[in-house]
C-alpha positions in Angstrom: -12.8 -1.8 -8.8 -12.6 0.5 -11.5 -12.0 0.7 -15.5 -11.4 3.2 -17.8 -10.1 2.9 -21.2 -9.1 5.4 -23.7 -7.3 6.6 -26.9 -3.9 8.2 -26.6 -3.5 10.3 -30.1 0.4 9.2 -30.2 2.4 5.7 -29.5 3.9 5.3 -26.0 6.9 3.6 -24.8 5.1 0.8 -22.6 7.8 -0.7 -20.8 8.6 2.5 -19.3 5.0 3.1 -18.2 5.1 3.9 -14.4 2.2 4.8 -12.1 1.9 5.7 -8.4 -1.2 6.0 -6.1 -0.7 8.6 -3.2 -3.1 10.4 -0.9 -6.1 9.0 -3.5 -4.5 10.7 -6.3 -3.5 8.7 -9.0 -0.4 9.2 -11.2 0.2 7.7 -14.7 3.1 8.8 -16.6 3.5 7.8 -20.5 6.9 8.3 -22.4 6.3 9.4 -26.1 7.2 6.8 -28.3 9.3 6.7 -31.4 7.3 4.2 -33.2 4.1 2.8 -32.8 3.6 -0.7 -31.0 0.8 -2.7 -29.7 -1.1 -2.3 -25.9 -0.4 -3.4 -23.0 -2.0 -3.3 -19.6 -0.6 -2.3 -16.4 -1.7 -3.1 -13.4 -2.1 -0.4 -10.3 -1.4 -1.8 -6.9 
């Protein structure tokens, strides 16, 4: 298991937060916002 949290300096569009795992690399993509909103996790799988 692994964790890692951090800071992103603007606000992201979290429902159209995708992320892909393939040959051990590990891809998050985060769509720039237009206004700020609160966190949300995603889970990898």
């Amino acid at each position: 298991m692994f964790h890692r949290s951090l800071g992103l300096p603007r606000p992201v569009r979290d429902d159209e937060i995708t992320a892909t795992l393939a040959d051990g690399v590990l891809e998050v993509r985060l769509p720039i916002a237009d206004r700020e909103r609160d966190g949300r996790r995603i889970d990898i799988g």
